[in-house]
Backbone bond lengths (Angstrom), bond angles and torsions (degrees), N, CA, C in turn:
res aa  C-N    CA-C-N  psi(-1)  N-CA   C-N-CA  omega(-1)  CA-C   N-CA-C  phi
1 X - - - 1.436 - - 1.519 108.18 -
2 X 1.335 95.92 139.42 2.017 98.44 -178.84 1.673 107.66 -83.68
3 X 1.395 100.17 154.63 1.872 75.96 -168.80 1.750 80.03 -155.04
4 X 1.432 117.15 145.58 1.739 94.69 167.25 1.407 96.13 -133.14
5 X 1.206 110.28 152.76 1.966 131.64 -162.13 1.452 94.73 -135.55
6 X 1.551 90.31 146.97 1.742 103.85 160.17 1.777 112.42 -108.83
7 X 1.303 102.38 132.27 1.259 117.69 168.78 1.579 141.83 -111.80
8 X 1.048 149.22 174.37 1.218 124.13 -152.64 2.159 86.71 -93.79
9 X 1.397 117.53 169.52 1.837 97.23 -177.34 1.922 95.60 -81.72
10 X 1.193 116.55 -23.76 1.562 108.03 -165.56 1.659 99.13 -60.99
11 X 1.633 112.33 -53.00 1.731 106.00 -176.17 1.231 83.09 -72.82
12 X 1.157 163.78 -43.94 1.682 119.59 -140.40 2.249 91.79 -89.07
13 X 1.357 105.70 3.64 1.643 97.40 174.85 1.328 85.57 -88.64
14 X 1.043 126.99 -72.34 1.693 127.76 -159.55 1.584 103.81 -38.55
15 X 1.105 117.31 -59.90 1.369 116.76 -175.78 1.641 111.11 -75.40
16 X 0.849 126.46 9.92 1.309 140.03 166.84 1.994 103.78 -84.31
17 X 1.312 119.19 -72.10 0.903 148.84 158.80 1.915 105.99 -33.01
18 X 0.999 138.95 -83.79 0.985 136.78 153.01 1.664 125.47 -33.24
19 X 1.094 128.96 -40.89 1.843 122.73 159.32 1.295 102.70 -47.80
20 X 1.417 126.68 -54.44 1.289 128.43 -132.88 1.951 92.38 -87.72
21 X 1.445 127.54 -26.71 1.029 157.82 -149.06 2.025 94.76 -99.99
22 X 1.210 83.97 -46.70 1.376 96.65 166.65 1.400 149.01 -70.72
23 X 1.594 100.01 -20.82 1.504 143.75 -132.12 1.209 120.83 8.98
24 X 1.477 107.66 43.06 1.585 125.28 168.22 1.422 120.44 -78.73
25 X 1.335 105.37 143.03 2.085 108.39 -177.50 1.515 100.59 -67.49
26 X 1.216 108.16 134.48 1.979 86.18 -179.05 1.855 118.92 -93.44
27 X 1.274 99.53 50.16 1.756 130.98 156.79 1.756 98.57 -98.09
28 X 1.952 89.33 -45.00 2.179 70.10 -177.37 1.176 117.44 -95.36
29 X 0.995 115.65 -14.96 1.745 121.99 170.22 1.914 106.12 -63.55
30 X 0.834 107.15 -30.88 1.694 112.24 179.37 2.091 108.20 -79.60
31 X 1.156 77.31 -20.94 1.976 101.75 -157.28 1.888 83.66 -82.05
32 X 1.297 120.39 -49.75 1.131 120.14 -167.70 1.726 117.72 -85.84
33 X 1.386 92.22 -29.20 1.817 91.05 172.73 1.752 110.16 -63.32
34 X 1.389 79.62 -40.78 1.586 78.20 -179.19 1.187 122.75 -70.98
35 X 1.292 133.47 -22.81 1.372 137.91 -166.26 1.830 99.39 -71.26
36 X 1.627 104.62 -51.19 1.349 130.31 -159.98 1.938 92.81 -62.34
37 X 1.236 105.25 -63.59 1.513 133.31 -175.86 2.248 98.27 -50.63
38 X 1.319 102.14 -42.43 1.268 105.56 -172.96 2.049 100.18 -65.24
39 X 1.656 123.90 -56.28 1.015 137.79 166.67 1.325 137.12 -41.39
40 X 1.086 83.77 -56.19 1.978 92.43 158.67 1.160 117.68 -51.99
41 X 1.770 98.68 -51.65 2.162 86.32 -172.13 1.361 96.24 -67.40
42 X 1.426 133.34 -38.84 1.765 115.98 177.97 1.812 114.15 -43.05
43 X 0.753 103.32 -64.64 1.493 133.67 -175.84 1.358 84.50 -43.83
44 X 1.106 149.15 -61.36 1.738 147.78 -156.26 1.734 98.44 -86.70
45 X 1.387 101.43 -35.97 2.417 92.38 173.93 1.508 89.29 -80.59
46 X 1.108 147.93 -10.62 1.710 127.86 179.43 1.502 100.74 -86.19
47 X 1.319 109.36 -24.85 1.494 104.92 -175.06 1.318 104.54 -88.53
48 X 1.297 142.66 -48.79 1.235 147.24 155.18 1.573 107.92 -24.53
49 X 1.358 111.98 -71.43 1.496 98.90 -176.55 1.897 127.55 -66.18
50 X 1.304 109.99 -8.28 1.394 123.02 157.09 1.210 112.95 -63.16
51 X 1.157 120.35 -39.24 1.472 133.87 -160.44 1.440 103.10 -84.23
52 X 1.212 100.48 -24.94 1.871 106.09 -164.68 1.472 108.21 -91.60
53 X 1.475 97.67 -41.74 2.047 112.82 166.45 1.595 97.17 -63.58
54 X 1.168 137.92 -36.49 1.496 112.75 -169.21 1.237 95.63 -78.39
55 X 1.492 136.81 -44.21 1.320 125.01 -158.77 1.235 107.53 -67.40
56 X 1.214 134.45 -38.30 1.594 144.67 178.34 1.205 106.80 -49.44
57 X 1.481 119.04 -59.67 0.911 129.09 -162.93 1.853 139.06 -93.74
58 X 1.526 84.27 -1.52 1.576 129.80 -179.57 1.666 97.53 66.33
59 X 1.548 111.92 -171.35 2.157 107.57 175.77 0.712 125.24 -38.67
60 X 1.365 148.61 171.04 1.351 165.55 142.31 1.836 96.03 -91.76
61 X 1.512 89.96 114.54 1.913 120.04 153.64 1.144 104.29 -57.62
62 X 1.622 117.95 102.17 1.312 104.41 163.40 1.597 104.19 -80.48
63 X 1.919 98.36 155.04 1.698 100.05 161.94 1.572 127.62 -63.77
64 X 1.229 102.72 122.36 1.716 119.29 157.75 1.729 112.09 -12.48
65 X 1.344 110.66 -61.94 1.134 135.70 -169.56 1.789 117.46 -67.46
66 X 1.259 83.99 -46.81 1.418 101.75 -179.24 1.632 115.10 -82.23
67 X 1.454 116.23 -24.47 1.285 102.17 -178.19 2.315 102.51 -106.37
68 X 1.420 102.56 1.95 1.518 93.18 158.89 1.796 104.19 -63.04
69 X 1.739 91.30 -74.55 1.595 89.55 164.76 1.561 124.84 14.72
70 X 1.317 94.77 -99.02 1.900 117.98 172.36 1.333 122.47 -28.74
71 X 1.516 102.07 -48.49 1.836 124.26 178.48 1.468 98.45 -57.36
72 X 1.687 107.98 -69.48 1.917 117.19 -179.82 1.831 84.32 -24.03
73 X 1.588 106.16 -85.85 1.387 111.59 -149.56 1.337 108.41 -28.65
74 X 1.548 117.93 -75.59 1.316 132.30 -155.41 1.764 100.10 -50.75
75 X 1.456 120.17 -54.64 1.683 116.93 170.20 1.436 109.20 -49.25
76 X 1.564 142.06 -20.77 0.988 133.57 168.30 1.559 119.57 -96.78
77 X 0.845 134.93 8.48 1.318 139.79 136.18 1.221 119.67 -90.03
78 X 0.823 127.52 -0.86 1.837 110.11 166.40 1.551 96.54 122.57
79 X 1.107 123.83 -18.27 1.764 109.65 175.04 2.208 86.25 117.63
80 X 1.613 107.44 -4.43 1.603 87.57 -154.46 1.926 87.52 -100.17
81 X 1.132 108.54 -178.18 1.242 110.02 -168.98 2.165 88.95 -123.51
């Protein structure tokens, strides 16, 4: 969809500069901030509402069982995560 926006001229140089750096059309360089920019803010209300169930709901007990488990793993990889 064709759409036309005003931008401030310093970002529309930077992002000018960056497509070209990119060798992106700067329809997709705009196409992709936004996509990225659209996800994140999702990504930040999923975290929010995690955040909001723990507080309600005070910690989560992890299992005994389940976090030897984790320990095995992490000593079997090398200590790295």
């Amino acid at each position: 969809m064709k759409t036309a926006i005003s931008i401030p001229d310093d970002l529309f140089l930077a992002a000018e500069k960056v497509a070209e750096e990119l060798k992106l059309s700067r329809s997709a360089l705009y196409a992709k901030a936004l996509r990225e920019h659209l996800e994140r803010l999702k990504d930040e209300a999923i975290t929010a509402q995690i955040n909001a169930a723990i507080a309600e709901d005070g910690p989560i007990e992890a299992d005994p069982a389940f976090l030897h488990q984790m320990r095995r793993q992490f000593e079997r990889d090398g200590g790295k995560w």
